[in-house]
C-alpha positions as CSV (number, residue, x, y, z in Angstrom):
1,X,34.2,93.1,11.7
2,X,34.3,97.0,12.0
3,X,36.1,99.3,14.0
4,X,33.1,99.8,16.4
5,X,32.2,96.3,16.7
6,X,32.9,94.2,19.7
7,X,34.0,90.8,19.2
8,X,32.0,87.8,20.9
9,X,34.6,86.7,23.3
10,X,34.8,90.3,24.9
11,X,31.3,90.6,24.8
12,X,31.0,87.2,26.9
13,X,33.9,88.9,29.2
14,X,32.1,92.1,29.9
15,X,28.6,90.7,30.6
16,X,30.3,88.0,32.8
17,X,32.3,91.0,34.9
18,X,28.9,93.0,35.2
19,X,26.8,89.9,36.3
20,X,29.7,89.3,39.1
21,X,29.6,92.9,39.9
22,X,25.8,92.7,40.6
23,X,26.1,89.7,42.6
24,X,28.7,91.1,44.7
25,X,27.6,94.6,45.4
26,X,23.9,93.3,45.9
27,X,25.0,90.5,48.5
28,X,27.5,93.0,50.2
29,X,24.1,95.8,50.2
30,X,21.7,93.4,51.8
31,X,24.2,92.2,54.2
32,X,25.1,95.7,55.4
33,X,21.7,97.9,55.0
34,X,19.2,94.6,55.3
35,X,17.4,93.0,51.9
36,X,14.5,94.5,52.7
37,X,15.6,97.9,52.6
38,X,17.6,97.9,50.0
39,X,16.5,98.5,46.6
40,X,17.2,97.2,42.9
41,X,18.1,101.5,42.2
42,X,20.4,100.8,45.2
43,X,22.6,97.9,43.7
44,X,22.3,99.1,40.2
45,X,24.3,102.3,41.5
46,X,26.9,100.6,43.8
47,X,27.4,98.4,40.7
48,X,27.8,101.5,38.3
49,X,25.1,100.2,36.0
50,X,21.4,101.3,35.6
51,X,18.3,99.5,36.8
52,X,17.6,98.5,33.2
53,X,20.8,96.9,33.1
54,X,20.1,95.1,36.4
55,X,16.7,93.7,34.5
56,X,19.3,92.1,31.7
57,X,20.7,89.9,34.0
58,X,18.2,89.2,37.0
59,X,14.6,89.8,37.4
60,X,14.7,90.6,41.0
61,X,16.9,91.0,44.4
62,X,15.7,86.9,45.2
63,X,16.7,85.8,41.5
64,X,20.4,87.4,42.4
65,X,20.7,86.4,45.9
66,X,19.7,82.5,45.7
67,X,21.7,82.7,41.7
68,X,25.1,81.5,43.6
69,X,23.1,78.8,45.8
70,X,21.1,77.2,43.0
71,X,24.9,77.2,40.6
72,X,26.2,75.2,43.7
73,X,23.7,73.1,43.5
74,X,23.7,72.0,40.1
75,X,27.8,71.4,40.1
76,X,26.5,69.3,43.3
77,X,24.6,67.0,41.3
78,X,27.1,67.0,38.5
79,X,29.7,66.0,41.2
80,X,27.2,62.8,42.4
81,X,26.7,62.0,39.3
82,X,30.3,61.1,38.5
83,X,30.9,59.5,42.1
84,X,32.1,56.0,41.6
85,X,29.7,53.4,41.0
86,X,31.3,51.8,44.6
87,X,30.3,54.8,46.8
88,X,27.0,53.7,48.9
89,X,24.5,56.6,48.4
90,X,25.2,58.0,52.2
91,X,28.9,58.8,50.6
92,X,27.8,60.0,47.5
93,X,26.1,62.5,48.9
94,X,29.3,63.5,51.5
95,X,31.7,63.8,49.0
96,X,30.1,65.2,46.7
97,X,29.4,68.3,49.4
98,X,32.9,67.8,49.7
99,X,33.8,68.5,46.3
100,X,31.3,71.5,46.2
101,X,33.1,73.3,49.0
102,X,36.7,72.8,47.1
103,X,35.0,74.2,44.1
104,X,33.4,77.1,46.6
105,X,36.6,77.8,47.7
106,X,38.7,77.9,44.6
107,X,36.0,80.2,42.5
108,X,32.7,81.1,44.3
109,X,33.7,82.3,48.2
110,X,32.7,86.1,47.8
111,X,29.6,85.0,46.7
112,X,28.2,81.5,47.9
113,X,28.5,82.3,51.3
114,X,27.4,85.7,51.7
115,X,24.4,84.3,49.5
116,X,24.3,81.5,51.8
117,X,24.0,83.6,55.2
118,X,21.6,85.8,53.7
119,X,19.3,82.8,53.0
120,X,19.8,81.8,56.3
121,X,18.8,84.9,58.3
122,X,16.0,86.2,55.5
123,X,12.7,84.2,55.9
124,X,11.9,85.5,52.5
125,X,15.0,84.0,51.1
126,X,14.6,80.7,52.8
127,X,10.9,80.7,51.9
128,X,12.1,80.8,48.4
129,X,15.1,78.9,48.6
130,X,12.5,75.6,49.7
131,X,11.2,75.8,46.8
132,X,13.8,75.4,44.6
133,X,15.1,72.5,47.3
134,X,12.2,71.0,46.4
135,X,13.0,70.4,42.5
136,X,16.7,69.6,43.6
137,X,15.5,67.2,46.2
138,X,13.8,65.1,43.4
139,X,16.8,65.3,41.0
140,X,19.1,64.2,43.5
141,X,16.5,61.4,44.8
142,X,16.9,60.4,40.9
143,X,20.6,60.4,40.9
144,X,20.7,57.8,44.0
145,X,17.6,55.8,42.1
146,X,19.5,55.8,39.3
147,X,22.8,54.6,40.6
148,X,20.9,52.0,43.1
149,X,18.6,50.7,40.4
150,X,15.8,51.1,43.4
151,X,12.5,49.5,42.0
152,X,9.8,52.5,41.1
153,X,8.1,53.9,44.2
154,X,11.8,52.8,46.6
155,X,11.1,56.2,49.1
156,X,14.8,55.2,50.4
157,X,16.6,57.9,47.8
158,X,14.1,60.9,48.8
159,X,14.4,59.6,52.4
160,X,17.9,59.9,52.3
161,X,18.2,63.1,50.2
162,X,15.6,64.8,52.5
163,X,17.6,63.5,56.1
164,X,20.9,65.0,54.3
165,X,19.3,68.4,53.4
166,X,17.7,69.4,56.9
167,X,21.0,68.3,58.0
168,X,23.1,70.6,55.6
169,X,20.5,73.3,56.4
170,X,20.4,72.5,60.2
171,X,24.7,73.3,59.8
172,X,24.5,75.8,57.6
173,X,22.0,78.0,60.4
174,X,24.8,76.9,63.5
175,X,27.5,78.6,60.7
176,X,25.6,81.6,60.9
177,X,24.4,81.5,64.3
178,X,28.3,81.1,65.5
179,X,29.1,84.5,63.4
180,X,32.6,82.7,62.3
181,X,31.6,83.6,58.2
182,X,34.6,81.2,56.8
183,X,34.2,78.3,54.7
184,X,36.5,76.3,57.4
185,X,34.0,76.7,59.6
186,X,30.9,75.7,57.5
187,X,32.6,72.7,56.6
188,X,32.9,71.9,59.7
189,X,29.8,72.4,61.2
190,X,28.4,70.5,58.1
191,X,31.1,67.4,59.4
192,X,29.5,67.5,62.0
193,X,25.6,67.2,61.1
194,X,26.4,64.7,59.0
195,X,29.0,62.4,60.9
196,X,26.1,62.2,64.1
197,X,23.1,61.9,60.7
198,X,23.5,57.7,60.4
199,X,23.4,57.4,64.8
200,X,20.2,59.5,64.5
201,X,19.0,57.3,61.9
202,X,19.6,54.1,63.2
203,X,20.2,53.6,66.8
204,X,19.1,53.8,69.8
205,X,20.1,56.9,72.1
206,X,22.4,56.9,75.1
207,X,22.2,60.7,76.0
């Protein structure tokens, strides 16, 4: 290796420091200024890198902002995959949110949730964001299928999977509605949605 030549675990270092850079002065951008009216040009320069280097690493301002949602959602259905066989799917799905927001916490807070918010409040982003739900939705349906051993055409896995989406996204809109921007209080509101989800479900109401 010459003197000039960068070795591969510092390579690996830098472009992870300049993709994190990216994601958290775009996120911080388009909460301040608005997405719309903020530019690639304008987080290229608040990142110190140029627009050509932005291109390397997403291939627009939607590809960066949903990036930390759709990470979180594929250590979510990592996390239900390894839930114990025991765990009726309703659980599965609760504690493996669970686990997502300890993981959220202990690596991804400055960006999931400013991510997150801006999803909520964009209806580009949340446009978007349903369409990638949509592909989840039918991996995680597959997971529950999977660990059920449902017969082929069972709709009780995408039931379920759709009833606990609207509710995580019916929580995750209070979160941002109630302008209290912690995790704490995300996780709660999600507690809450899906504690009052099997009630709503399944009996009858007594106002």
């Amino acid at each position: 290796m010459g003197p000039h030549t960068t070795a591969p675990g510092a390579r690996a270092s830098h472009k992870l420091r300049t993709r994190q850079e990216l994601l958290r002065s775009g996120l911080d951008l388009f909460l301040d200024r608005g997405y719309a009216r903020t530019t690639i040009g304008d987080v290229a320069r608040e990142a110190g890198v140029s627009e050509r280097t932005f291109f390397r690493y997403f291939a627009s301002k939607e590809e960066l902002v949903l990036h930390p949602v759709q990470e979180i959602t594929d250590h979510f259905l990592a996390e239900a995959e390894r839930r114990p066989e025991h765990e009726p799917p309703l659980m599965v799905l609760r504690e493996a949110g669970a686990r997502i927001m300890e993981i959220t916490a202990g690596e991804s807070l400055e960006t999931v949730l400013p991510a997150l918010r801006l999803v909520c409040v964009e209806p580009e982003l949340r446009a978007a964001q349903m369409v990638h739900s949509a592909a989840a939705h039918q991996r995680m349906a597959a997971v529950l299928a999977r660990r059920e051993r449902t017969a082929p055409g069972d709709l009780r896995p995408s039931l379920l999977v759709g009833a606990y989406v609207v509710a995580s996204a019916l929580a995750a809109q209070e979160w941002t509605r109630r302008g209290d921007g912690s995790l704490v209080a995300l996780q709660r509101a999600t507690d809450d949605h899906l504690r009052q989800m099997p009630a709503a479900l399944a009996e009858r109401w007594s106002g």
